[in-house]
GUROKE-194213 format. One record per atom (N, C-alpha, C): y, x, z; residue in three letters. Coordinates in steps of 0.2 Angstrom, whole numbers, plus 5000, padded with zeros to 4 digits. Layout:
N
YXZALA...
***
This chain:
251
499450045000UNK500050005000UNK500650045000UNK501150044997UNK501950074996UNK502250075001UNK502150035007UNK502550045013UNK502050095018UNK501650115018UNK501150155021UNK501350215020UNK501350205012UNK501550285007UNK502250325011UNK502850255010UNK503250285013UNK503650265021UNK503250285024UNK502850295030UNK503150225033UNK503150155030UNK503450105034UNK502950055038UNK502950055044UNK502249995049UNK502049935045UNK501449905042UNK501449855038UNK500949815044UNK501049825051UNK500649785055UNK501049695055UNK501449705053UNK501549625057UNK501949585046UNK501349635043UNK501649605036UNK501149545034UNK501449485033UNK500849415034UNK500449415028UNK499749395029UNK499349385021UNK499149335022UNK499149275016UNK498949245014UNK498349245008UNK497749225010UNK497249245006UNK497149195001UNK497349135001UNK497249094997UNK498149104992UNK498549134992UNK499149144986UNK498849184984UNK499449214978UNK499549264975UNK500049264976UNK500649364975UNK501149384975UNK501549344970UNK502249334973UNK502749314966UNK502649384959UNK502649344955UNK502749414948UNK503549414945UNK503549454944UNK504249484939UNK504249524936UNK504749494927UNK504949554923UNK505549544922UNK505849624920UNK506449634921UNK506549654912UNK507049634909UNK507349664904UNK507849694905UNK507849744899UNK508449814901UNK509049834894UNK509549804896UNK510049794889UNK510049864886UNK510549904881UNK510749954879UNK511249984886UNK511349934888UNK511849994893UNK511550004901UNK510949974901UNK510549984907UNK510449944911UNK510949864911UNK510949794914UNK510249744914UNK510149734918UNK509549704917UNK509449614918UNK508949604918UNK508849524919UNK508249504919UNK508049464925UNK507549454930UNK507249384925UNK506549354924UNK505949324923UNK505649314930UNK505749264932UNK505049244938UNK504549204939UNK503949224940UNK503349174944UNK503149174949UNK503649134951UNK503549134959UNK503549044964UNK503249014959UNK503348934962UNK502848914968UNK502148974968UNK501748934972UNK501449004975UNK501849054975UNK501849104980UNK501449134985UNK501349184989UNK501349174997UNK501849174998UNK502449204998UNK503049215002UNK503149145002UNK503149105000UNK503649025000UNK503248985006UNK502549015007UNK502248985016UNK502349015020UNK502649075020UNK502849125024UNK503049075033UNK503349035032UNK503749015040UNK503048965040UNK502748955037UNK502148895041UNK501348955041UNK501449005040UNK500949055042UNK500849055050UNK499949055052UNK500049045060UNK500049125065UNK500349185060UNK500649235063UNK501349235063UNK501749195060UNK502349195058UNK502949215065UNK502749155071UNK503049175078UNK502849215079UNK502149265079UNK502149325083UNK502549395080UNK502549385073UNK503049395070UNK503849415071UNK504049345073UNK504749325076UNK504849355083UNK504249355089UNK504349395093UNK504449465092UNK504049505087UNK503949565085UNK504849605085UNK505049545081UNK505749565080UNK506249575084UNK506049525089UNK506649525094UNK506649595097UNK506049635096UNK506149715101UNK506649765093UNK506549755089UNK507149775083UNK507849785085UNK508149845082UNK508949845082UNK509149785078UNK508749795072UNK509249765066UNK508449725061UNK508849645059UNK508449625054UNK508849605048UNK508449635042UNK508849645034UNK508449585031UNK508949535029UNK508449505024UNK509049475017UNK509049435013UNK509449435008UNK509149345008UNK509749325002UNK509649265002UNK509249224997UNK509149274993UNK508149254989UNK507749214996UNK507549265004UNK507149255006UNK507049185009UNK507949155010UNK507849095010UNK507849035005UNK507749064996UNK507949024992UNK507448994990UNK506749024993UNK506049024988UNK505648994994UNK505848975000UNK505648915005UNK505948855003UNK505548795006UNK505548715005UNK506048705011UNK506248645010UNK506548655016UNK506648665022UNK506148625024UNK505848625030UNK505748715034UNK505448755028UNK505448825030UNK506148845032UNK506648835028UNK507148865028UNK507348865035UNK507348785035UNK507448795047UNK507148825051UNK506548815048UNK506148875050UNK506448955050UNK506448965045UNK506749035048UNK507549035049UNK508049005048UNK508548985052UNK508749005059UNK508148955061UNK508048935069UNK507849015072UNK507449025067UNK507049095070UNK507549165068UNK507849165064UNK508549205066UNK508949215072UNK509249135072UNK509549125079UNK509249145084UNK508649125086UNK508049165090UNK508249235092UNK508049285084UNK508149345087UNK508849385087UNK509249325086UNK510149375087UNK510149345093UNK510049295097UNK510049285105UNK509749345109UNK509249375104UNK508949445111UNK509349485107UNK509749505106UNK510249555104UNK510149575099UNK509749565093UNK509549605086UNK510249575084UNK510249645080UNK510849625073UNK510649595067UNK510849565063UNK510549525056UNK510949535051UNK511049585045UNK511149595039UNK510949565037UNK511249545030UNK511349495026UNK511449515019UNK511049525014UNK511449505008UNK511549445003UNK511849405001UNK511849334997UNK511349334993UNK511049394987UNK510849404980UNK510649354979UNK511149314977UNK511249234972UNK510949244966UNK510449194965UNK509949174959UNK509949094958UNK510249094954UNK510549014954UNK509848974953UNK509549014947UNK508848974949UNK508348964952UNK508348994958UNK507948964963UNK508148904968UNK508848894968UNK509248824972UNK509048774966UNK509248714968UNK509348644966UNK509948654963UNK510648674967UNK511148674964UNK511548714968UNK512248714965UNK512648784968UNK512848774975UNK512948694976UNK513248664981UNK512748654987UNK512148644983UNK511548654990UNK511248744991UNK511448774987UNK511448844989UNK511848864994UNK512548854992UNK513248854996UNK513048835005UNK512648765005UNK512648735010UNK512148795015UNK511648805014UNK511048845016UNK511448905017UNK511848955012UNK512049015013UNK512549015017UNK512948965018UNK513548975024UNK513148965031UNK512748935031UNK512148945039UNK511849025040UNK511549035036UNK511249095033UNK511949165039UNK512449145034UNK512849195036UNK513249175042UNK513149135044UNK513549105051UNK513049145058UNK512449185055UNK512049205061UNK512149285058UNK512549315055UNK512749365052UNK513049425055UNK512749495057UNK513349545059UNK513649585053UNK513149585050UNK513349625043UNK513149575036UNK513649575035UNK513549555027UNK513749595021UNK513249615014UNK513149665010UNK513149645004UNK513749625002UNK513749574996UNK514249594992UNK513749554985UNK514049574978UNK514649534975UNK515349554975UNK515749514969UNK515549464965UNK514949494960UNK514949444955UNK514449404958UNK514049404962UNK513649354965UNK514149304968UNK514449344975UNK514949284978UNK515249234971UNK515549274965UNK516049224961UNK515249154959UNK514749184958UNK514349124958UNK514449084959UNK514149114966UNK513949054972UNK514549024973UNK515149024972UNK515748974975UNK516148944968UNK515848964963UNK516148944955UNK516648994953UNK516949044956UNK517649054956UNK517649134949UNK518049174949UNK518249204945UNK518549264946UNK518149334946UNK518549384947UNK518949394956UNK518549364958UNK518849354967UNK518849434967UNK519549444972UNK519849504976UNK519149524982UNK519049584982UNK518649574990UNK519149554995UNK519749544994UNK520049505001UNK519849455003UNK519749414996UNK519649364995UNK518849344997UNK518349384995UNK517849374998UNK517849395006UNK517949425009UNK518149465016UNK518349395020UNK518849355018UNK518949315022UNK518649225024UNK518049225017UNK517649185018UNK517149205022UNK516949275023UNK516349285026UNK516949335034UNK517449275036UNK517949295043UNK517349305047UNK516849265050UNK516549275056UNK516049315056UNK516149355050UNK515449405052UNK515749485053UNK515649495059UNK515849555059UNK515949625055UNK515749635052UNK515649685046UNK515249675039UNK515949695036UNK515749645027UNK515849715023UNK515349725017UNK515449755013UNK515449725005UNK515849725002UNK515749694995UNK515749744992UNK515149744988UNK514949784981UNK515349784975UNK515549844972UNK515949814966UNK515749854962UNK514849884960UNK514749914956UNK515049984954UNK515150014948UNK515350064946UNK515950084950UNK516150034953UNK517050064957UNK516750054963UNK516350054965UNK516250094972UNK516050024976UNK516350024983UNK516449984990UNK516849974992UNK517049894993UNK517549905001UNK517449875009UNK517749895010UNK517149885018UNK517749845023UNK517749795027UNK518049785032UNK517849765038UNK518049775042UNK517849775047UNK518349755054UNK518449715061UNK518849715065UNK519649705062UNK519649675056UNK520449695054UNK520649765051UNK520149785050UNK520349885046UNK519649855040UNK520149895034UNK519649895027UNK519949965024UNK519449975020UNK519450025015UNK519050035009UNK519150055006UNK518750084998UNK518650134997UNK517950124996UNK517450204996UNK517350214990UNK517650254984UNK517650254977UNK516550274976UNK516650244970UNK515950254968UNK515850324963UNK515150334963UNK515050394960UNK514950394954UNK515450424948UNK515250434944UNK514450464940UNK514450404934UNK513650414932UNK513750414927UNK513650454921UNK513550464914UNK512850444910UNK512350434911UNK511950424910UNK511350344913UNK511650274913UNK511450234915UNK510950214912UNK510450204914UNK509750194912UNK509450124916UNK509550104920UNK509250064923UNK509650034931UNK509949984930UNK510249954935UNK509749924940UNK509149904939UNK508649864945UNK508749924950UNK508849884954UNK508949894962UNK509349924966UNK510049924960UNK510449954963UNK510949954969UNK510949874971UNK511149844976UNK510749844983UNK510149854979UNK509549844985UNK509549924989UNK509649974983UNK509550024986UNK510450064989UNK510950034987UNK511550034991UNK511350004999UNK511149964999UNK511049945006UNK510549955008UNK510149975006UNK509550055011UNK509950115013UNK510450125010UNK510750205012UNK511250195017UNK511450115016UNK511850105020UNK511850085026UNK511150065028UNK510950025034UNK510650085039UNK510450135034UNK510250205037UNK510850225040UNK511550245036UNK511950265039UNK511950235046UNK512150175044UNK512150145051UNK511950155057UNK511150155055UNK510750135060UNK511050225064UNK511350265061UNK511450345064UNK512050315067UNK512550275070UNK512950255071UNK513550275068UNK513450295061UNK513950325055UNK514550275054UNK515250275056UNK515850215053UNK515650205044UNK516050135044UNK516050105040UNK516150145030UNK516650195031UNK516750235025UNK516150275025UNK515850305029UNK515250355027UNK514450315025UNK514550255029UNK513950195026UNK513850205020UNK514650175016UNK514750135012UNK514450205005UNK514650285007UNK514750335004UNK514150375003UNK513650335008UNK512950345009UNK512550275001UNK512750245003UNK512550194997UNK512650214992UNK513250224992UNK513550224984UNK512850304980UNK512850334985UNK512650404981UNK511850384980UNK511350334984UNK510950334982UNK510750284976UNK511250224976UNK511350194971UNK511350224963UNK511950254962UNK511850294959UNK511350344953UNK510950374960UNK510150404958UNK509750354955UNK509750294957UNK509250234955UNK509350234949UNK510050204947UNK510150184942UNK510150234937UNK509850284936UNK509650334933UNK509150354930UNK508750314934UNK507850294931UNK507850244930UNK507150234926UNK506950164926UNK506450134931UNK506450074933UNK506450024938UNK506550044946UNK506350014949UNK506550014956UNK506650044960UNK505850094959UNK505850134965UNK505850204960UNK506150254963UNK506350334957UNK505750374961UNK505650424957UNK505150484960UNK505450494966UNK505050514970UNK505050534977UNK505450624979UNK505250654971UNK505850714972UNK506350694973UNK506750644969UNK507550634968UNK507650604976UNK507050544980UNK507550524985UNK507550584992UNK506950644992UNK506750704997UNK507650734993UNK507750764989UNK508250794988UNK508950774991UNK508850694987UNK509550674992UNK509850664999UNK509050635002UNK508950635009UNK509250705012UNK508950795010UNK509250845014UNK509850845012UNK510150815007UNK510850865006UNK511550795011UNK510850735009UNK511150685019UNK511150715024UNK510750755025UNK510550785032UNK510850835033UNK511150875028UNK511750935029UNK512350905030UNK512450835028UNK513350845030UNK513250785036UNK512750805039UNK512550755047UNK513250795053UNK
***
C-alpha cells in the first residue's frame, strides 16, 4: 500500500469488502491543465460514516493535532452521512484537534451550487484553517475574478485562510495581518494534478513545525511547483527526498 511506502499508519484506514475504490482519469491539455472523469457513484468512500469502525475511527482522531480533509470528502456522502461526519468533526474540534479545510469544488458531485454552498458553509463554520482555491471559491458562489479579500472575508470566522492563486503564488491571512507569498517560477509545466493537494502537504508540514504563515505558504508554493513538473500526482521520490533536505537546511 502507498501510505506504508511512505511511512503513513494505515491502522484505522476503513475497508469495505463488498465496494470498490472510486476510479479516475485525468486529461492533460497542451499547457499541462488538466480535467477529471469519475466513477465514483457506488464507492466505498460514500459508506464511509455508516461503516461499524467509523466512531472508533472518530475517537482515533480526537488524540490528533490536526484533521485535513477537503470538500469532495463531503460531496460523495448521502446526506444523512454528511451529518454524519459534520457532527463527527464538531466531535473532534471539541477535544481540541484543529480541522483544515479545503473547498475543491466539483460541481458535479452536488445537486446544485446552492446545496453545495449550504453544506460548505457548515463544513467551514468548524474550520481553523482554510486552504482554498480562487477559482473554485468563484464557483462555488457564481462570482468572478474575486480579490482574495474578498474571499478572506467570507471565510471571517476561520482563523487562518489561505487562497491559492496558482502561478502568482499565495496570500495568507490571518488575526487581521495578510500577505503574499509570490510563487515559484516554472518553465516547464507538464502536469497540474495535484498541485493544490500537494501546496497544502507542504504547507500543513510547515505548520505542523510551528512555522508563521509566510514560510507555510513558501513551503507550498516550492513543492507545488516540483509536482507540476511531472506527470500525475505523485513525482519520483528523488525529487520530494531532495526538496525535503534543502527544507531542512533553512529549518
Amino acid at each position: 500500500m502507498l501510505g506504508k511506502k511512505e511511512g503513513i499508519s494505515c491502522d484505522y484506514v476503513l475497508r469495505e469488502t463488498h465496494k470498490l475504490p472510486g476510479m479516475y482519469a485525468i486529461e492533460i491539455d497542451p499547457n499541462g491543465e488538466r480535467s477529471f472523469h469519475y466513477w465514483r457513484s457506488d464507492s466505498a468512500a460514500r459508506q464511509m460514516c455508516d461503516h461499524p469502525q467509523f466512531r472508533a475511527a472518530v475517537e482515533y482522531m480526537k488524540s490528533c493535532d490536526l484533521v485535513y480533509l477537503s470538500g469532495i470528502s463531503l460531496a460523495i456522502l448521502p446526506d444523512h452521512g454528511k451529518m454524519k461526519l459534520l457532527a463527527a468533526l464538531a466531535d473532534v474540534r471539541n477535544a481540541g484537534v484543529k480541522i483544515a479545510i479545503d473547498s475543491n469544488y466539483r460541481p458535479r458531485l452536488w445537486r446544485s451550487r446552492q446545496n453545495a454552498h449550504e453544506w460548505m458553509s457548515q463544513l467551514y463554520s468548524l474550520a481553523d484553517i482554510a486552504l482554498v482555491t480562487a477559482d473554485d471559491e468563484d464557483l462555488l458562489h457564481g462570482t468572478v475574478n474575486s480579490s482574495p479579500d474578498v474571499i478572506a472575508k467570507r471565510l471571517s470566522n476561520v482563523e487562518q485562510v489561505v487562497v491559492k492563486l496558482g502561478k502568482d503564488g499565495a496570500q495568507w491571512f490571518e488575526l487581521g495581518q495578510s500577505g503574499i507569498v509570490q510563487g515559484n517560477v516554472v518553465d516547464n509545466i507538464v502536469d497540474t494534478t495535484a498541485a493544490g493537494d500537494s501546496f497544502n502537504a507542504a504547507f500543513l508540514a510547515a505548520w505542523a513545525l510551528g512555522m508563521p504563515m509566510s514560510e507555510c505558504c513558501h513551503w507550498g508554493n516550492q513543492l507545488a511547483a516540483q509536482v507540476i513538473q511531472h506527470k500525475g500526482a505523485v513525482i519520483p521520490e528523488t525529487y520530494t527526498r531532495s526538496l525535503t533536505k534543502l527544507m531542512d537546511e533553512n529549518l
